[in-house]
PLY file of the C-alpha trace (Angstrom):
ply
format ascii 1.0
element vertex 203
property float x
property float y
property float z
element edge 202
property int vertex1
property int vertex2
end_header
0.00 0.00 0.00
1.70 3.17 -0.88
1.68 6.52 0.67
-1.00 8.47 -1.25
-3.74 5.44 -0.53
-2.79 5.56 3.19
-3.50 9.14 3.20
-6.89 8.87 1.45
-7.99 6.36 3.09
-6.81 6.37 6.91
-8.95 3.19 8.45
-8.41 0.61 11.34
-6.00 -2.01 9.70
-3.43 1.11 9.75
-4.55 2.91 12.64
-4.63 0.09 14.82
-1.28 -1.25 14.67
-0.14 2.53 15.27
-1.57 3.18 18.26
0.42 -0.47 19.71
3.21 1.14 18.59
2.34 4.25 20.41
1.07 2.67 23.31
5.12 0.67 23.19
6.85 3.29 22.74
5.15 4.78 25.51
6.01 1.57 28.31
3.01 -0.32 27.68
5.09 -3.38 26.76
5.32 -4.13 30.25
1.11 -4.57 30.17
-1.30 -6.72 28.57
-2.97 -5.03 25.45
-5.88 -6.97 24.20
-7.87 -6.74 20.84
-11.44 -7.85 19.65
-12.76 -7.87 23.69
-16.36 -8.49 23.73
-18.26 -6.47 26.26
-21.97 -6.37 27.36
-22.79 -10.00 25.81
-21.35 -9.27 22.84
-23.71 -6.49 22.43
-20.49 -4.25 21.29
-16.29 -5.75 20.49
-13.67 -3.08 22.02
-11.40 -2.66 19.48
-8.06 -2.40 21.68
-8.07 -2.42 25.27
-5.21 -1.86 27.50
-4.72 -3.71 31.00
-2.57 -1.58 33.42
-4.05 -0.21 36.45
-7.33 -0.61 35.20
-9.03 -1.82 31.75
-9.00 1.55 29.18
-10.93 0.92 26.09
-10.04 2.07 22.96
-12.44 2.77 19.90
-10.84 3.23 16.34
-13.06 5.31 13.74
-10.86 5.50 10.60
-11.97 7.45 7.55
-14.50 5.05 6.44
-16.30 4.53 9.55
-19.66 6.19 10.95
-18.74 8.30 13.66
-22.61 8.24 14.94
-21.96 4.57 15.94
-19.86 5.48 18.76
-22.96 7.08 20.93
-24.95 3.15 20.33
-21.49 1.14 21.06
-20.47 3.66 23.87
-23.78 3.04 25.95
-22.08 -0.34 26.41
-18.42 0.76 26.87
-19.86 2.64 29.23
-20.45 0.35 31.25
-18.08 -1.52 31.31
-14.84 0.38 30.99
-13.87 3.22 33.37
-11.67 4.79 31.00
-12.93 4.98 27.01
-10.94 7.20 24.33
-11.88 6.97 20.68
-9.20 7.05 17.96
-10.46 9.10 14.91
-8.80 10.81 11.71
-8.91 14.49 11.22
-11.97 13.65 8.85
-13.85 12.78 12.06
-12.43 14.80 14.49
-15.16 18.08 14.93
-17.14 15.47 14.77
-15.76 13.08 17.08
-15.38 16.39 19.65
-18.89 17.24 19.38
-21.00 13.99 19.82
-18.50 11.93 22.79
-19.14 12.22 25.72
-16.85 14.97 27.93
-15.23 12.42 29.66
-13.63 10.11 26.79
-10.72 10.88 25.89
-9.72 12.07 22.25
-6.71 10.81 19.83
-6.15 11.30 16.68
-4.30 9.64 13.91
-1.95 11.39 11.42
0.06 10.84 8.37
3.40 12.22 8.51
5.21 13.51 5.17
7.23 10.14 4.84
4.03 7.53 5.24
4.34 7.39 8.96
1.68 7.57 11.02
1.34 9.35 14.33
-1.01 9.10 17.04
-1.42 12.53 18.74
-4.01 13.41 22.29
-6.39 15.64 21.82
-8.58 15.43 25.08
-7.27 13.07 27.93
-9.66 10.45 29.54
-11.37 10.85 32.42
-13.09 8.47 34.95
-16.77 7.65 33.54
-19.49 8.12 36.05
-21.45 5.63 34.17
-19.25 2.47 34.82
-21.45 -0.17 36.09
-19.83 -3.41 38.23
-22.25 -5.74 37.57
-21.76 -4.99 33.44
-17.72 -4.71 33.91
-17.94 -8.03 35.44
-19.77 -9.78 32.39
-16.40 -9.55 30.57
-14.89 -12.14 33.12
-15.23 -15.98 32.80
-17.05 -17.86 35.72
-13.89 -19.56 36.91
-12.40 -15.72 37.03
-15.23 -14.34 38.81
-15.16 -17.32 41.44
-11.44 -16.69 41.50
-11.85 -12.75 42.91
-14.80 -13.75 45.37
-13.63 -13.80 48.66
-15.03 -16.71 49.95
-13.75 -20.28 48.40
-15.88 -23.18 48.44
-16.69 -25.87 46.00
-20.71 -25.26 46.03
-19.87 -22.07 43.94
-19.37 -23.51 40.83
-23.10 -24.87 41.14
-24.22 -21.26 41.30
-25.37 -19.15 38.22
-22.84 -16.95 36.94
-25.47 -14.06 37.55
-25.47 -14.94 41.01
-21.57 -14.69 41.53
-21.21 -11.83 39.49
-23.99 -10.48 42.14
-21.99 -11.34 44.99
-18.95 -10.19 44.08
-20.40 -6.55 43.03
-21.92 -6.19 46.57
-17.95 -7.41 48.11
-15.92 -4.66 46.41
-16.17 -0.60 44.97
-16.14 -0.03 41.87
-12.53 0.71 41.59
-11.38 -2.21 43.06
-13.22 -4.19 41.03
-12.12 -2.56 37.76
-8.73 -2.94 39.02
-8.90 -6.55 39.39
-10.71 -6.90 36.14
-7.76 -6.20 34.43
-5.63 -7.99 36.21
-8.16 -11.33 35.54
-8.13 -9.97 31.50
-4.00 -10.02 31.53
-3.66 -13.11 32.94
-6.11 -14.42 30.75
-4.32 -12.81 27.37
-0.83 -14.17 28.75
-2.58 -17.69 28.40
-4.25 -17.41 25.23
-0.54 -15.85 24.01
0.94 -19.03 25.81
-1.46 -21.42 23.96
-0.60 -19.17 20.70
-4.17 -17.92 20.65
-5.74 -21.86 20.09
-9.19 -22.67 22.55
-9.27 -21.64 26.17
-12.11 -23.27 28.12
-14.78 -20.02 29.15
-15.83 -21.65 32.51
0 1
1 2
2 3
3 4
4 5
5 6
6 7
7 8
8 9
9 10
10 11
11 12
12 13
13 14
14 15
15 16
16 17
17 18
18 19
19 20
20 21
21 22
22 23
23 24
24 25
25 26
26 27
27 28
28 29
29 30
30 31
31 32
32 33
33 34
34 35
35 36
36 37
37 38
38 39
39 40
40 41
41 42
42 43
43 44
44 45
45 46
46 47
47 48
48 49
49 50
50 51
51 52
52 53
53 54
54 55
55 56
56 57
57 58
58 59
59 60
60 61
61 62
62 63
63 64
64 65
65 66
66 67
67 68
68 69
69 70
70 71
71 72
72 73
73 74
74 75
75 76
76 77
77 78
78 79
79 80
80 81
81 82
82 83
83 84
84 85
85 86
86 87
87 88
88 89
89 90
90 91
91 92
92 93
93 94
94 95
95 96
96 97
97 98
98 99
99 100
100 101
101 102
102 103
103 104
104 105
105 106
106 107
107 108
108 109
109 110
110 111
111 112
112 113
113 114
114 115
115 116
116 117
117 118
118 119
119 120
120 121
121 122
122 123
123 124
124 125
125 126
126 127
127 128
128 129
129 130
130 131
131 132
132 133
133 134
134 135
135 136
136 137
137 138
138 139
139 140
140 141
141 142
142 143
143 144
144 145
145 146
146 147
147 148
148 149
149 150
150 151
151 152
152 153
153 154
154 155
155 156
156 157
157 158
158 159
159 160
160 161
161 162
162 163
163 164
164 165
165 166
166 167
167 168
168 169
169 170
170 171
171 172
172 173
173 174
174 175
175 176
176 177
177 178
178 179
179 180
180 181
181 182
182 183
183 184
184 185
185 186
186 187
187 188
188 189
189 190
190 191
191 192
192 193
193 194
194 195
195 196
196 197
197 198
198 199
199 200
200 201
201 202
């Protein structure tokens, strides 16, 4: 693909391994970064999320993509993530600025003269105040959720995942629990990287 058509035509498969690179060059080698993470039942896929401190979701709207979407797939990123920034073009961006919500955060992809591309902050993230536990927690296998409750006993894995996921919200703050979220996401992505990405049993 040579220069010009990047320019023209500035969408996800060049964004996205960009913002790795950024995210790399930036330390974030030393954290899990995740792709494709289905949130809300599958109801929306984060496109990138990264797993330090806590899970920060990452939405990519490239050229070609309908910037309205992100108000429908950020009801559910909502509440799930506790820190969301979309990644637009400067196509999108007025756009972008006017219709997110005040506390995502804003980047913005670039072409530099030589074909590079550069990945540039426009507005940083801030904590959502819609971030719901009980949500955040349906990203989280069974056998993960059982592993964060803090009581251990074999009769739990005879209970409905509804009913641990209920337990556990009404154990922990909301912090804490997006905290450890991440920390049950990284572990699993070291596995599946382990296993070079083949089946991992979703108990």
């Amino acid at each position: 693909m040579d220069k010009i058509e990047i320019m023209e035509n500035l969408n996800d498969a060049q964004i996205r391994p960009a913002l790795i690179a950024y995210f790399e060059s930036k330390g974030y080698e030393h954290f899990e970064i995740m792709q494709e993470l289905h949130v809300h039942r599958s109801q929306a896929i984060a496109d990138v999320v990264t797993l330090r401190k806590e899970s920060h979701c990452y939405e990519i709207k490239g050229d070609g993509d309908k910037i309205n979407r992100i108000l429908e797939q950020g009801r559910f990123y909502e509440k799930s993530f506790r820190r969301i920034t979309v990644v637009t073009t400067d196509k999108h961006l007025k756009k972008v600025v006017d219709i997110a919500p005040p506390f995502w955060g804003i980047m913005v992809a670039r072409v530099k003269s030589q074909g590079e591309i550069t990945i540039n902050i426009i507005r940083r993230t801030r904590v959502n105040p819609n971030f719901d536990i009980d949500m955040a927690l349906q990203t989280l296998w069974k056998s993960e959720i059982i592993e964060l409750l803090p009581i251990k006993n074999k009769g739990l894995q005879r209970q409905p995942r509804a009913t641990l996921i209920e337990m556990l919200a009404e154990s922990k703050k909301k912090l804490e629990i997006s905290q450890q979220i991440a920390v049950m996401l990284g572990d699993r992505h070291k596995r599946q990287i382990a296993n070079n990405y083949e089946f991992l049993p979703c108990n």
